[in-house]
N, CA, C and O atoms as CSV, one atom per row, in Angstrom:
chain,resi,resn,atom,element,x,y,z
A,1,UNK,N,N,15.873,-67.041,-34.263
A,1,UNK,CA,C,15.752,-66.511,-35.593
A,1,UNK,C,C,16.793,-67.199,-36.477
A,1,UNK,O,O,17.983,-67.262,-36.167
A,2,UNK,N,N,16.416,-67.571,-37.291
A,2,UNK,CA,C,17.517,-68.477,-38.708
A,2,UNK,C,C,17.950,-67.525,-39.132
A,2,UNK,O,O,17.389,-66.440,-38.977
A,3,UNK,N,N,19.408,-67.720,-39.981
A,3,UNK,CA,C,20.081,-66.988,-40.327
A,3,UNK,C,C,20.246,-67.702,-41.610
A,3,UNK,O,O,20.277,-68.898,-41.322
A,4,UNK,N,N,20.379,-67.535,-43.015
A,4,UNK,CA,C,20.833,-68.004,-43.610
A,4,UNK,C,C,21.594,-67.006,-45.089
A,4,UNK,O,O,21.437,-65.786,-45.124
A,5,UNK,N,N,22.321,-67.692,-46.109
A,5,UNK,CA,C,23.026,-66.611,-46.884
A,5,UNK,C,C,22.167,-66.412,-48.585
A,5,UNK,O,O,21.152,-67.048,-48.869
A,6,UNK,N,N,22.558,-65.834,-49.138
A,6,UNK,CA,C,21.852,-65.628,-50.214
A,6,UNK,C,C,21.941,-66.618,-51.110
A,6,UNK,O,O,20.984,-66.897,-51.832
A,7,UNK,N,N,23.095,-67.259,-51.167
A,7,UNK,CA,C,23.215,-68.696,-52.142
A,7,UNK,C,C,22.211,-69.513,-51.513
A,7,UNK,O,O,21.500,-70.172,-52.272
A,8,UNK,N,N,22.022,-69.597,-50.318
A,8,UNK,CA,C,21.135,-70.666,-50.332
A,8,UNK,C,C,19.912,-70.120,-49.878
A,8,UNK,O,O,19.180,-71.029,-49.485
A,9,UNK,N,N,19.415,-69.045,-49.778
A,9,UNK,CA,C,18.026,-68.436,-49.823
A,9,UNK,C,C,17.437,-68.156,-51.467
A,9,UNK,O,O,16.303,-67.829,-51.817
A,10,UNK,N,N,18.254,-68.331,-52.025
A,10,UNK,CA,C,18.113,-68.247,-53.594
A,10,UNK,C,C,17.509,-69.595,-54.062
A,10,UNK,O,O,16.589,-69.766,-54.862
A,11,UNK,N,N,18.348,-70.657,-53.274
A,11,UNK,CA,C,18.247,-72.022,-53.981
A,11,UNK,C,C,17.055,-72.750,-52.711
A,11,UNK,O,O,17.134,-73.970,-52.568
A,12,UNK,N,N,16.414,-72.280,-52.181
A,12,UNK,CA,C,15.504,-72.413,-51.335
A,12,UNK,C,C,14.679,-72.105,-50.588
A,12,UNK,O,O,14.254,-72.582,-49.536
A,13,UNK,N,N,14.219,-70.390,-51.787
A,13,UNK,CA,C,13.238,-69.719,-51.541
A,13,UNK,C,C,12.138,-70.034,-50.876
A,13,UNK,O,O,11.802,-69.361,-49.902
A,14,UNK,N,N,11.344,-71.203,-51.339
A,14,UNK,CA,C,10.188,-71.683,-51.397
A,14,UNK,C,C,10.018,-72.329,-50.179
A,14,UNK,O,O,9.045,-72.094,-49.463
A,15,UNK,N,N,11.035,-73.258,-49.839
A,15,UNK,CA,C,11.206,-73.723,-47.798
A,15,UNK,C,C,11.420,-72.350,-47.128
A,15,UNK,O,O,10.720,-71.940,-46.202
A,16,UNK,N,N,12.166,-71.863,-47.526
A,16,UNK,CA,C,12.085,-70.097,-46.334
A,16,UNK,C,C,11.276,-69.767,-46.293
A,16,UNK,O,O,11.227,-69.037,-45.303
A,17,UNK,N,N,9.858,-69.801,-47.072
A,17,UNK,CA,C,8.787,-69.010,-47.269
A,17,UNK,C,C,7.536,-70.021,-46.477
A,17,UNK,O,O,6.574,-69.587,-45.844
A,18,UNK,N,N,7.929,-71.678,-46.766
A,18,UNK,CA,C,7.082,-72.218,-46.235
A,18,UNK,C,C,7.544,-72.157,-44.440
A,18,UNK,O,O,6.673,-72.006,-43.583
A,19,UNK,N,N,8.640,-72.263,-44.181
A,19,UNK,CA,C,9.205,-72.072,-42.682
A,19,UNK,C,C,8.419,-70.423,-42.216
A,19,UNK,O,O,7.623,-70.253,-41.292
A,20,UNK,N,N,8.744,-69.776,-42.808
A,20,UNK,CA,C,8.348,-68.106,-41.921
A,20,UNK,C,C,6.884,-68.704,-41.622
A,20,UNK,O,O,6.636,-68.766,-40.418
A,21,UNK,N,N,5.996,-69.099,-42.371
A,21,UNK,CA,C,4.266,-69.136,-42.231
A,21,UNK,C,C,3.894,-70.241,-41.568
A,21,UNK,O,O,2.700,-70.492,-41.404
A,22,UNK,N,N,4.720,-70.916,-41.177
A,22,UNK,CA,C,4.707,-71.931,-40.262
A,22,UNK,C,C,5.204,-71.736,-38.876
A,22,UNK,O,O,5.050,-72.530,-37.948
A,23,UNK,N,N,5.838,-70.556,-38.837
A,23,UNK,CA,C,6.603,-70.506,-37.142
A,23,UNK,C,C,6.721,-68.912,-37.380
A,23,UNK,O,O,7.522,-68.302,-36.671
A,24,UNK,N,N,6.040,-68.276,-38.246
A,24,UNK,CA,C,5.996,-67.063,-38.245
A,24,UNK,C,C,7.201,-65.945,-37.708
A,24,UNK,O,O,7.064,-64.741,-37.493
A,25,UNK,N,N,8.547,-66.888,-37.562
A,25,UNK,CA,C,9.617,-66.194,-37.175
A,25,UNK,C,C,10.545,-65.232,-38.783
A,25,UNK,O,O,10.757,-65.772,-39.869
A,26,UNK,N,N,10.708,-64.591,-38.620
A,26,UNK,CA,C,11.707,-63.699,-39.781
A,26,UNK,C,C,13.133,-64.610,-39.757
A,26,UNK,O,O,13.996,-64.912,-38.933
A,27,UNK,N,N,12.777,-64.898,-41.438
A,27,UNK,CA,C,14.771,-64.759,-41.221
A,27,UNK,C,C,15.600,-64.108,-41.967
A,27,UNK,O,O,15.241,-63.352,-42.869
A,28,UNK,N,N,16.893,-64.365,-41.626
A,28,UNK,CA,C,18.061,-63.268,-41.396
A,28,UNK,C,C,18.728,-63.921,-43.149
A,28,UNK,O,O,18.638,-65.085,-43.540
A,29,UNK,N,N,19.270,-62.916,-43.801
A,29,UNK,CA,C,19.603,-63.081,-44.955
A,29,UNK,C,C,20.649,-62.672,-44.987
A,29,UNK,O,O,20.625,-61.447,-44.871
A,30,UNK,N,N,22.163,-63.288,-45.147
A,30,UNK,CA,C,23.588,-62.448,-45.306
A,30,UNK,C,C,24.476,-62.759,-45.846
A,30,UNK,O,O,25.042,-63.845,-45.974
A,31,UNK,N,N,24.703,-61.535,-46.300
A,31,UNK,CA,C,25.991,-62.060,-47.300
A,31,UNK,C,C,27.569,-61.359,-47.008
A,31,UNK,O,O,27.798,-60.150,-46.968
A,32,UNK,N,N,28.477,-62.366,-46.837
A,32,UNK,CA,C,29.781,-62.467,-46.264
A,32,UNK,C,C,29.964,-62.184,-44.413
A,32,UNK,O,O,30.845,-61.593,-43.788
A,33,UNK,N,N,28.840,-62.824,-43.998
A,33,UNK,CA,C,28.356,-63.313,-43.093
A,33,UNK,C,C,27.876,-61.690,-42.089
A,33,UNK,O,O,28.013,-61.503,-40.880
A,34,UNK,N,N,27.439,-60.960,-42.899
A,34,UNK,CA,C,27.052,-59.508,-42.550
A,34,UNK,C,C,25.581,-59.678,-42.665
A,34,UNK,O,O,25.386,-60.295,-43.712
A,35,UNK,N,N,24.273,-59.375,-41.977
A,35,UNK,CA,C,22.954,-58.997,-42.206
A,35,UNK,C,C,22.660,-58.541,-43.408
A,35,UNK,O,O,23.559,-57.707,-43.515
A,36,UNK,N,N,21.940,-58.462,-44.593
A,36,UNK,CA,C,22.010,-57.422,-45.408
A,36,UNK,C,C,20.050,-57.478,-45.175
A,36,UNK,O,O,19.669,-56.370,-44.797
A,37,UNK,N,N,19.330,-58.099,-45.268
A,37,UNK,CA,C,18.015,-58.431,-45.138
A,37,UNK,C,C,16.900,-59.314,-44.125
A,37,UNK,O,O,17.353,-60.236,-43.446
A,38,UNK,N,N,15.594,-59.016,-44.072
A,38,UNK,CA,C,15.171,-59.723,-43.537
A,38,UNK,C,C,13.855,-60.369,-44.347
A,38,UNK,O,O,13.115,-59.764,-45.122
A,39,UNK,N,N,13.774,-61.861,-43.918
A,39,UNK,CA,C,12.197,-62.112,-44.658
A,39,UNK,C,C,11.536,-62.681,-43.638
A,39,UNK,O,O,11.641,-63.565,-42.788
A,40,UNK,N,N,10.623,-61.621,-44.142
A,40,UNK,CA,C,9.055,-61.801,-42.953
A,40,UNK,C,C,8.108,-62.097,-43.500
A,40,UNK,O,O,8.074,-62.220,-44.725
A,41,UNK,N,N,6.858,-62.331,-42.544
A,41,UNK,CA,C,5.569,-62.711,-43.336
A,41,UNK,C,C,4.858,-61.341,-43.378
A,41,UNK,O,O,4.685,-60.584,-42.423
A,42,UNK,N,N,4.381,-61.116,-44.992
A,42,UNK,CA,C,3.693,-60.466,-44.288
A,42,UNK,C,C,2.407,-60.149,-43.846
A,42,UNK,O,O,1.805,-61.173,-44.167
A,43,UNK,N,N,1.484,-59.326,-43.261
A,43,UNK,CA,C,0.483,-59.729,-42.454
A,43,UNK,C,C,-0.668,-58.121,-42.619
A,43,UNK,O,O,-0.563,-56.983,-42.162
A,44,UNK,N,N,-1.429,-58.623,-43.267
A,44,UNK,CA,C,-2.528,-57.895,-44.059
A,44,UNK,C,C,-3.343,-57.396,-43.138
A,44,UNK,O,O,-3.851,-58.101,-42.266
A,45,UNK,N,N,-3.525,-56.227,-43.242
A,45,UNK,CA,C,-4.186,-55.050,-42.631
A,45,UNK,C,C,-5.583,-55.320,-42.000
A,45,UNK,O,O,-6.461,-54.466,-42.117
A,46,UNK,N,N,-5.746,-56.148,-41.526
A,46,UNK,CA,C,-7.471,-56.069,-40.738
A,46,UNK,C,C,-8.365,-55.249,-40.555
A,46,UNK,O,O,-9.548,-55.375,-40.869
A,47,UNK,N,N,-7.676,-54.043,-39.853
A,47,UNK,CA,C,-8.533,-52.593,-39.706
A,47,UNK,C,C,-9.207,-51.913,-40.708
A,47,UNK,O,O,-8.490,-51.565,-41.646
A,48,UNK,N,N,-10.414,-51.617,-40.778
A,48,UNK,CA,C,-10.850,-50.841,-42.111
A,48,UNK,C,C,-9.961,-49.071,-42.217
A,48,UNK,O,O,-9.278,-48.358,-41.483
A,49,UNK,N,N,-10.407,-49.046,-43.319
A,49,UNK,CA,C,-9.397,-47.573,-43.812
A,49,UNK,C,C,-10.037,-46.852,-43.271
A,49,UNK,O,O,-11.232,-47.067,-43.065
A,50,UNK,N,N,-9.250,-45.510,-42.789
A,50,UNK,CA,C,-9.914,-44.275,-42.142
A,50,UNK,C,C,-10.039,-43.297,-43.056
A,50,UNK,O,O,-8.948,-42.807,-43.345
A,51,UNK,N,N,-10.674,-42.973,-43.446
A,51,UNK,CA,C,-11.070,-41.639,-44.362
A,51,UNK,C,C,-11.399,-40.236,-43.716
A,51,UNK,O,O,-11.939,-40.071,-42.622
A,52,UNK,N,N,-10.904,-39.083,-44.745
A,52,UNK,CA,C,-10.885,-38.244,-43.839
A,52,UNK,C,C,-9.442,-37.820,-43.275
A,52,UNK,O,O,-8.657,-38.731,-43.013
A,53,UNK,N,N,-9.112,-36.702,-43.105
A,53,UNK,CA,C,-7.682,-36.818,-42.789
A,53,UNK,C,C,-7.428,-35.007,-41.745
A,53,UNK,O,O,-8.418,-34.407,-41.326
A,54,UNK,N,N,-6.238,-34.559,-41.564
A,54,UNK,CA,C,-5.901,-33.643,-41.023
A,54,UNK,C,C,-6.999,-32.409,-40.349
A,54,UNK,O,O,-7.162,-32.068,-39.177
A,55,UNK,N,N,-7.974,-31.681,-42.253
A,55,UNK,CA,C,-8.317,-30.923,-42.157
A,55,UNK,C,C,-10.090,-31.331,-42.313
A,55,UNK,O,O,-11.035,-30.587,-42.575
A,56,UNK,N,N,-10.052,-32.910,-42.014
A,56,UNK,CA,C,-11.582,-32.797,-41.811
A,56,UNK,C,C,-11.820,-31.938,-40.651
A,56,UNK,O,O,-11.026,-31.626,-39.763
A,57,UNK,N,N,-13.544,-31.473,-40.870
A,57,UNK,CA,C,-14.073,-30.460,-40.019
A,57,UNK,C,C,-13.646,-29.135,-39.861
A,57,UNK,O,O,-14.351,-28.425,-39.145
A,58,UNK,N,N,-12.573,-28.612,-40.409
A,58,UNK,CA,C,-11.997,-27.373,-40.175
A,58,UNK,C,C,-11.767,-26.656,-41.132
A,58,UNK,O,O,-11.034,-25.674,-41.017
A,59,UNK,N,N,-12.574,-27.131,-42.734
A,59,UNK,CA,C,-12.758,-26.288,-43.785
A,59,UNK,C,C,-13.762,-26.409,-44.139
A,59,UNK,O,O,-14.210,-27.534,-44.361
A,60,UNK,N,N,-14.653,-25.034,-44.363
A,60,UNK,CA,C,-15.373,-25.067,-44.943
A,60,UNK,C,C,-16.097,-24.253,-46.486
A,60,UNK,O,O,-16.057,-23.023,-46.500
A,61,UNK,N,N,-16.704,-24.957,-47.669
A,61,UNK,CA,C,-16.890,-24.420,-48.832
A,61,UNK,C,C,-17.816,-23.844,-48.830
A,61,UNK,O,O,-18.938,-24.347,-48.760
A,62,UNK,N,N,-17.539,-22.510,-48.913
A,62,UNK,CA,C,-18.606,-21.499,-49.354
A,62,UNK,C,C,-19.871,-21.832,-50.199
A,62,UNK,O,O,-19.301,-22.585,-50.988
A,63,UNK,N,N,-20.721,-21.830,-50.474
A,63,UNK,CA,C,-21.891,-22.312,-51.937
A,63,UNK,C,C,-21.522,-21.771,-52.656
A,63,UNK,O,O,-21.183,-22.508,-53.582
A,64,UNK,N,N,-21.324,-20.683,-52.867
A,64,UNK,CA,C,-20.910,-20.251,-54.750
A,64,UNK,C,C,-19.224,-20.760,-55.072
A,64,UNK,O,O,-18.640,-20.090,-55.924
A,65,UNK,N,N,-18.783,-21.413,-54.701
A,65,UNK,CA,C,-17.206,-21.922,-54.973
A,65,UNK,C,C,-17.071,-22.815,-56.324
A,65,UNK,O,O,-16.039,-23.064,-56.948
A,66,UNK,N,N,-18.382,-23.221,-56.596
A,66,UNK,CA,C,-18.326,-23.919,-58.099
A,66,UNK,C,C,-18.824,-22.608,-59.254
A,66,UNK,O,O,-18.629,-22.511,-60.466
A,67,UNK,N,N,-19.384,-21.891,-58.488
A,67,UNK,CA,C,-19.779,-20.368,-60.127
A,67,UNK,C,C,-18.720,-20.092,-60.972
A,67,UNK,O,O,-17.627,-19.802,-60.485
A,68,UNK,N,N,-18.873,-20.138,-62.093
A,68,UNK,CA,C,-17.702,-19.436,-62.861
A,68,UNK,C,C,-17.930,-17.698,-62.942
A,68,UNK,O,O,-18.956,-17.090,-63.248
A,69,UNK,N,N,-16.680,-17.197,-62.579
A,69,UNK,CA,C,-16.728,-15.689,-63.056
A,69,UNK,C,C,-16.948,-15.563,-64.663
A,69,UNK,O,O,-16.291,-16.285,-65.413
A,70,UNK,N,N,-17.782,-14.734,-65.113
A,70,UNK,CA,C,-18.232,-14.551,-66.296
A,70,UNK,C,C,-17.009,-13.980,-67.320
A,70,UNK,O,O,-16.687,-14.442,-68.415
A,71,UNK,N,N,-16.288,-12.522,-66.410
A,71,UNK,CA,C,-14.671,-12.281,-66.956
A,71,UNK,C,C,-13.683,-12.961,-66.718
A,71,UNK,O,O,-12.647,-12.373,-67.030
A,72,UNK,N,N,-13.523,-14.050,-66.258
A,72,UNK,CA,C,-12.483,-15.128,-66.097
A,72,UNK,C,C,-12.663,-15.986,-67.549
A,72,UNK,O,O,-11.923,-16.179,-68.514
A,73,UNK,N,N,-13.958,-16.373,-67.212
A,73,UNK,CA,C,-14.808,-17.462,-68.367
A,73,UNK,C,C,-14.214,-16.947,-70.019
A,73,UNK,O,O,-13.804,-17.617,-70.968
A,74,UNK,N,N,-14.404,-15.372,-69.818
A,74,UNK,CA,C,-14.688,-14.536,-71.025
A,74,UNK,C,C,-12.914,-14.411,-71.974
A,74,UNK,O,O,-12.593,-14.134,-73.130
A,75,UNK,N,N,-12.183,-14.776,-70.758
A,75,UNK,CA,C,-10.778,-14.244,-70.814
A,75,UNK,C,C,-10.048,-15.604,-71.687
A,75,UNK,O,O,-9.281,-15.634,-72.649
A,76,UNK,N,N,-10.594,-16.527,-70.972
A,76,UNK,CA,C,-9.619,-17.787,-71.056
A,76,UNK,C,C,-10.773,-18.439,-72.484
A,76,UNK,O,O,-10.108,-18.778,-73.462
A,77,UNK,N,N,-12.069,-18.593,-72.633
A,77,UNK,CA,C,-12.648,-19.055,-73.793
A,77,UNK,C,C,-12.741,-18.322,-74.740
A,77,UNK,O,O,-13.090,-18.833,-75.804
A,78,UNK,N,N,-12.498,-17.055,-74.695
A,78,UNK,CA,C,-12.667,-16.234,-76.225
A,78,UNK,C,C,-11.951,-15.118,-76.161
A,78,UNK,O,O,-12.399,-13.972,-76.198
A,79,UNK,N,N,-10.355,-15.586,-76.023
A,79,UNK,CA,C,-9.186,-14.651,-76.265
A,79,UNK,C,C,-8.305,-15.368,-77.407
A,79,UNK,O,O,-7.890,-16.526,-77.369
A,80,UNK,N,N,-8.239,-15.042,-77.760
A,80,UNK,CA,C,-6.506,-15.412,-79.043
A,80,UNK,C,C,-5.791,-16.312,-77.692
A,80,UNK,O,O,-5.905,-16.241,-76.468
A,81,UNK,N,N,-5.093,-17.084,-78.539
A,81,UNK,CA,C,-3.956,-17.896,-77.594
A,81,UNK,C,C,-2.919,-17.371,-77.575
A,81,UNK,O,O,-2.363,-17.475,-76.482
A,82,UNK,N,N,-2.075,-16.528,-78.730
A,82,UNK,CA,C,-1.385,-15.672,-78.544
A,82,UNK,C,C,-1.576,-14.079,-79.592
A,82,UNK,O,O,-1.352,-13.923,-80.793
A,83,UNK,N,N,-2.083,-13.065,-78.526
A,83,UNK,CA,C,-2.720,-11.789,-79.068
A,83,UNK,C,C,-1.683,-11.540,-79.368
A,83,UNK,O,O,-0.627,-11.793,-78.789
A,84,UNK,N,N,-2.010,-10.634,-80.987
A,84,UNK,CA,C,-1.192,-10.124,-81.663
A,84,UNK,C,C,-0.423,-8.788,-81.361
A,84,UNK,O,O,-0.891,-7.708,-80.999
A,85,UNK,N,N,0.768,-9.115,-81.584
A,85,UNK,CA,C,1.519,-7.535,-81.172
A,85,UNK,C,C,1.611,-6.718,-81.536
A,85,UNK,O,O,2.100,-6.882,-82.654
A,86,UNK,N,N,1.350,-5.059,-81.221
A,86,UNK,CA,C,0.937,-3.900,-81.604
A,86,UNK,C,C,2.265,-3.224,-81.388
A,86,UNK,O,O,2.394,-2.024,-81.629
């Protein structure tokens, strides 16, 4: 694995980038000769997406779950926004 520092991963982005995709190895990025990063290739998802998650199959919607209650309806479309105080 190459190691190299940020002054010169700065000034030679473009060879680090052509080196990783060529030998597909990561390299090591550091500054004051400490790790701080790594650059990898990276490598795009092949698998199709899974849809569907936790609670597929284990809920189910009633048929009337889209009805509106008529006194809900009645409350929220034809009330004052703020009724006057008595």
């Amino acid at each position: 694995m190459q190691i190299t520092n940020i002054s010169e991963a700065k000034a030679s982005l473009s060879h680090l980038i052509k080196t990783i995709q060529e030998t597909n190895e990561p390299i090591i990025i550091g500054k004051a000769g400490e790790p701080v990063a790594i650059l990898s290739a990276y490598k795009k998802e092949t698998s199709p997406r899974q849809l569907g998650g936790s609670w597929e199959g284990k809920v189910k919607i009633s048929k009337g779950f889209d009805n509106l209650d008529k006194e809900i309806s009645d409350s929220f479309y034809n009330s004052p926004l703020f009724p006057e105080k008595t």
